[in-house]
LODREN-658086 format. One record per residue (C-alpha): residue number from 0; residue in three letters; x, y, z. Coordinates in steps of 0.25 Angstrom, whole numbers. Layout:
! residues N
PT  torpa  vexza     xx     yy     zz
PT    NUM    ALA      X      Y      Z
...
END
This chain:
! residues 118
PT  torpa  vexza     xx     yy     zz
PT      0    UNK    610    632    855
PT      1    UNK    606    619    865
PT      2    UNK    609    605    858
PT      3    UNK    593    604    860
PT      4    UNK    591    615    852
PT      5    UNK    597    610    842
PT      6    UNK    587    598    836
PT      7    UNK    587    597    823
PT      8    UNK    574    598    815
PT      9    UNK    567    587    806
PT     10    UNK    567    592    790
PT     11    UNK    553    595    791
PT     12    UNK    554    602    804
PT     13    UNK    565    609    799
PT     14    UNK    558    613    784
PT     15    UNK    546    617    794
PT     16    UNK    554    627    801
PT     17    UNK    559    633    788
PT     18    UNK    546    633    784
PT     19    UNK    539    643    795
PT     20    UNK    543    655    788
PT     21    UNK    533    660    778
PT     22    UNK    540    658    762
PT     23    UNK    546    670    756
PT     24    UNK    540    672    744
PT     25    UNK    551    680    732
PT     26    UNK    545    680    718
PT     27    UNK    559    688    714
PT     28    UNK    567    678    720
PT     29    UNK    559    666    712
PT     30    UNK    559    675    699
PT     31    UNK    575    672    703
PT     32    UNK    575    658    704
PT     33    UNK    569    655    691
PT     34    UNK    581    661    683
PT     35    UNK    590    654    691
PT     36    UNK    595    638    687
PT     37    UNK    588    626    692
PT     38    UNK    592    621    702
PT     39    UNK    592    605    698
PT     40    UNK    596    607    682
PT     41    UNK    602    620    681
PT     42    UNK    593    623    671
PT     43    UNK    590    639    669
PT     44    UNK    575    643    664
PT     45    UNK    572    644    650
PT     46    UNK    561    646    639
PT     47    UNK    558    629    641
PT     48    UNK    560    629    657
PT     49    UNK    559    638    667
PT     50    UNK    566    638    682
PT     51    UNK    555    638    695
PT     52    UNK    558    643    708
PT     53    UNK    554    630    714
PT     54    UNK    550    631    729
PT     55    UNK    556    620    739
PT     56    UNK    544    613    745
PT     57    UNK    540    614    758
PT     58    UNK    536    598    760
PT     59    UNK    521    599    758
PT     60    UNK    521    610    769
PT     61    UNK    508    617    759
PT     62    UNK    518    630    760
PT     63    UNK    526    635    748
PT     64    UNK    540    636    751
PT     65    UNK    548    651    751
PT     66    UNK    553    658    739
PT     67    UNK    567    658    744
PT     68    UNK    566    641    743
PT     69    UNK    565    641    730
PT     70    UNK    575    633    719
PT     71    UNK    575    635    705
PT     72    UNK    571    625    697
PT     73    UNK    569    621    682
PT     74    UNK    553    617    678
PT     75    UNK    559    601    677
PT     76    UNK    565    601    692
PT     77    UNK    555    609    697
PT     78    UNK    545    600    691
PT     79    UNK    552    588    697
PT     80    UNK    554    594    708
PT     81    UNK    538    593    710
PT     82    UNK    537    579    703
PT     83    UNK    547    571    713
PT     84    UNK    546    578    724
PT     85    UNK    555    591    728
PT     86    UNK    565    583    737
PT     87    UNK    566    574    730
PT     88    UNK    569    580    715
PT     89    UNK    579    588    723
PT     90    UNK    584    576    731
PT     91    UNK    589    571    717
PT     92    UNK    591    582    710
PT     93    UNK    597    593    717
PT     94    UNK    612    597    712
PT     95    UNK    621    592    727
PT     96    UNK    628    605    727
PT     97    UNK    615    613    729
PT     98    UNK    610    602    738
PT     99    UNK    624    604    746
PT    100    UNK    622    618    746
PT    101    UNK    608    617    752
PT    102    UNK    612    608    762
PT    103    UNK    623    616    767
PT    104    UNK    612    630    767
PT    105    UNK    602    621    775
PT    106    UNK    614    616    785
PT    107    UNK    619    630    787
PT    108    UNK    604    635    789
PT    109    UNK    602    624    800
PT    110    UNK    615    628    806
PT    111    UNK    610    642    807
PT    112    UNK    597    637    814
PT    113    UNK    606    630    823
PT    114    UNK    612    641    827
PT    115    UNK    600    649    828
PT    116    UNK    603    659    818
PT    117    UNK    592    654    808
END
């Protein structure tokens, strides 16, 4: 690939890029992500609490993200998720080895793009 193909985009022209593709909608697959842990306190579901499939915003785009960005989330942290501000309650509150994780998924992914196998 040419050097001058290989500008790097913004964050939001980036998110916008991702967000072209219509969102898959899975009700299994959310059914799933309400038996699993959440993802800030470990906390598992119970008779007092349940776990939400919460979806990752999409920056006040007016579209709901896909099914397949979805976290799992307890009725606290996804309710303050909502209060502060999504970024910014996972900004503070996200465990670093998930964060690390993500990280490295989304500079693999860009790395593929690079390539032009994305």
């Amino acid at each position: 690939m040419a050097d001058a193909e290989r500008n790097t985009q913004s964050g939001d022209e980036f998110a916008m890029t991702l967000a072209k593709s219509p969102p898959l909608r899975d009700l299994a697959y959310l059914k799933w992500q309400r038996t699993q842990r959440c993802l800030i306190c470990g906390r598992k579901g119970d008779d007092q609490m349940s776990v939400v499939a919460a979806h990752i915003g999409t920056a006040g785009r007016g579209l709901k993200s896909s099914d397949s960005e979805t976290m799992p989330l307890c009725d606290d942290d996804h309710r303050r998720a909502h209060t502060w501000g999504e970024i910014g309650f996972l900004r503070n509150n996200i465990p670093n080895t998930i964060l690390r994780e993500m990280i490295r998924a989304w500079c693999r992914m860009n790395y593929e793009i690079w390539k032009g196998e994305g």
